[in-house]
C-alpha positions as CSV (number, residue, x, y, z in Angstrom):
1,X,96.7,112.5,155.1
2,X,96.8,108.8,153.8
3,X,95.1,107.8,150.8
4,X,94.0,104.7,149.7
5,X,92.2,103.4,146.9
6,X,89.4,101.0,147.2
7,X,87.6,99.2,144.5
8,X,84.2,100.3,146.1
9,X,81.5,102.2,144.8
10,X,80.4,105.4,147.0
11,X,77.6,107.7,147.2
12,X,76.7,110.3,149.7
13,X,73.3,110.2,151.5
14,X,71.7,113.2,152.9
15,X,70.2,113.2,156.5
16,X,67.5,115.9,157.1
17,X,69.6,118.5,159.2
18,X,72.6,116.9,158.8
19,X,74.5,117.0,155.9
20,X,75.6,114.6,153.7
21,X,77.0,111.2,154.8
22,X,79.2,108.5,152.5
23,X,78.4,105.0,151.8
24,X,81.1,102.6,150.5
25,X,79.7,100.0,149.0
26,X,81.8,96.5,148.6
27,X,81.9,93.4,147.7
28,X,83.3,91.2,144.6
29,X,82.3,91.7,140.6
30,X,79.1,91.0,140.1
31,X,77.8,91.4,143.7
32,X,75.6,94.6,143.0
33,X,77.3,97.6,144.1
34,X,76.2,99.2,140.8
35,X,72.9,98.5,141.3
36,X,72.4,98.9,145.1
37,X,73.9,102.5,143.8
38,X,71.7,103.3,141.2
39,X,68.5,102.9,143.4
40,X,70.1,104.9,146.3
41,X,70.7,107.6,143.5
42,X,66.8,107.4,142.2
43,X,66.1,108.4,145.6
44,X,68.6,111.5,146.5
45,X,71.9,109.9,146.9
46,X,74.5,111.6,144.8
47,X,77.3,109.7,143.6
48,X,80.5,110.0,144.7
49,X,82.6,107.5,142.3
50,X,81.6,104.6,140.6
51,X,83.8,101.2,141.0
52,X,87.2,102.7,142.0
53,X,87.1,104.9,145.1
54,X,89.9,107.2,147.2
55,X,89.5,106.8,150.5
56,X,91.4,109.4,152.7
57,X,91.9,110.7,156.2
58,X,91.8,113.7,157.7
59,X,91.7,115.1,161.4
60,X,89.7,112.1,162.8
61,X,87.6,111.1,159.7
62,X,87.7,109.7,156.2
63,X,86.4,110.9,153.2
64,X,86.3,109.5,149.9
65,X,86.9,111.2,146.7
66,X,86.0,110.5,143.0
67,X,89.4,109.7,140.3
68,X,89.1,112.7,138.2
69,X,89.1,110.1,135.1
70,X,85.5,108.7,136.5
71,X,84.0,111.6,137.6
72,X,80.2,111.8,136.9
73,X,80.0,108.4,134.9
74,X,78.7,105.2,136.0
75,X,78.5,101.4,135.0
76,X,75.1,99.8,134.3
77,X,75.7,97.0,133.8
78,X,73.3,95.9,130.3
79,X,72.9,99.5,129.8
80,X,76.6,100.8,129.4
81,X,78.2,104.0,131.0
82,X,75.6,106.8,132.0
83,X,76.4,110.0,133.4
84,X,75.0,110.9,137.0
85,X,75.3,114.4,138.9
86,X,77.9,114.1,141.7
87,X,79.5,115.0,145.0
88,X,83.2,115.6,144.8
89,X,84.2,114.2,148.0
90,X,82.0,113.1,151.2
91,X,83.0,112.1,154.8
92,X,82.2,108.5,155.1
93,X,80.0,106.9,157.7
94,X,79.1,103.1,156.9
95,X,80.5,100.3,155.3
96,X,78.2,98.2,153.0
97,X,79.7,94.7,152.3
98,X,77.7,93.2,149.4
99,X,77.2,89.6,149.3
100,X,74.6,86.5,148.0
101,X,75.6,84.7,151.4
102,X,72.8,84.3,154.3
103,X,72.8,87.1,156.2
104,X,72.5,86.7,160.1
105,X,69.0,87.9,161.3
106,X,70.3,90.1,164.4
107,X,74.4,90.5,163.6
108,X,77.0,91.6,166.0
109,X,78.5,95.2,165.3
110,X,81.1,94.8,162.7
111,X,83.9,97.5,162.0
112,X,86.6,98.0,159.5
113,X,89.8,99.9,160.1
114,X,90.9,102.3,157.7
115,X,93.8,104.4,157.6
116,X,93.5,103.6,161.6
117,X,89.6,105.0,162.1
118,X,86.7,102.5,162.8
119,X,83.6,102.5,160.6
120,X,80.4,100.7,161.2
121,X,80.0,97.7,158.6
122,X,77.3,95.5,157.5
123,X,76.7,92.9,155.3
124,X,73.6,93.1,153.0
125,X,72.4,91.2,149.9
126,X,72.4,94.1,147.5
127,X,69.9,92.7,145.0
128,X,66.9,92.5,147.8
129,X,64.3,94.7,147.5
130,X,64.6,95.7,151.0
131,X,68.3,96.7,150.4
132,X,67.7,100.6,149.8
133,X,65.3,101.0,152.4
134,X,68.1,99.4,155.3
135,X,71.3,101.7,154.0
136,X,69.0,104.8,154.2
137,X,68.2,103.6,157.9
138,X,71.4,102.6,158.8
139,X,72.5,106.2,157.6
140,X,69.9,108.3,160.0
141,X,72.0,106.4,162.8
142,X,75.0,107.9,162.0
């Protein structure tokens, strides 16, 4: 098992049938992890950790875990730390790099490789409106 942390907000997503399915959410200070969060949360995500997250692998998947200090508290920002019900751990499925750059209209499949596993990434603008609605889509998929 390897275990690397990521600075990376995650939540879990449930898929009719399915289970649950993690979303790591990137991108640099400011770029709207928090807030991408917080509206997947206001429709059924659970959180998972808030800014700092433990990515891990195990068999042929990665999972990512909450740091015990952060558990069940998140960041909003103008609002201050709020607490949110949680998932302990979750195996993760998609990538979500948050940027304010254009975003290509019909992008080639991107990947990142952690701990030597592949997983899906895309690149959103996480302060569109739109934003929610394309992560829940992109998780059926998975």
């Amino acid at each position: 098992m390897s275990d690397q942390p990521h600075h990376a907000t995650t939540v879990a997503l449930h898929r009719s049938g399915r289970g649950w399915i993690g979303v790591l959410l990137t991108g640099p200070s400011g770029a709207g992890k928090s807030d991408l969060a917080l509206r997947l949360l206001e429709r059924g995500a659970r959180l998972i950790a808030d800014d700092y997250t433990h990515v891990f692998a195990a068999g042929n998947d990665l999972y990512a875990a909450v740091p015990e200090r952060i558990e069940g508290r998140m960041e909003v920002r103008g609002v201050g730390i709020v607490n949110k019900p949680t998932r302990p751990f979750v195996r993760l499925g998609l990538i979500v790099d948050l940027t304010t750059d254009a975003i290509d209209r019909l992008p080639e499949p991107l990947f990142k490789r952690i701990a030597g596993r592949d997983l899906p990434r895309i690149r959103l603008n996480g302060f569109e409106a739109s934003a929610v609605e394309k992560v829940t889509v992109l998780s059926r998929r998975l």
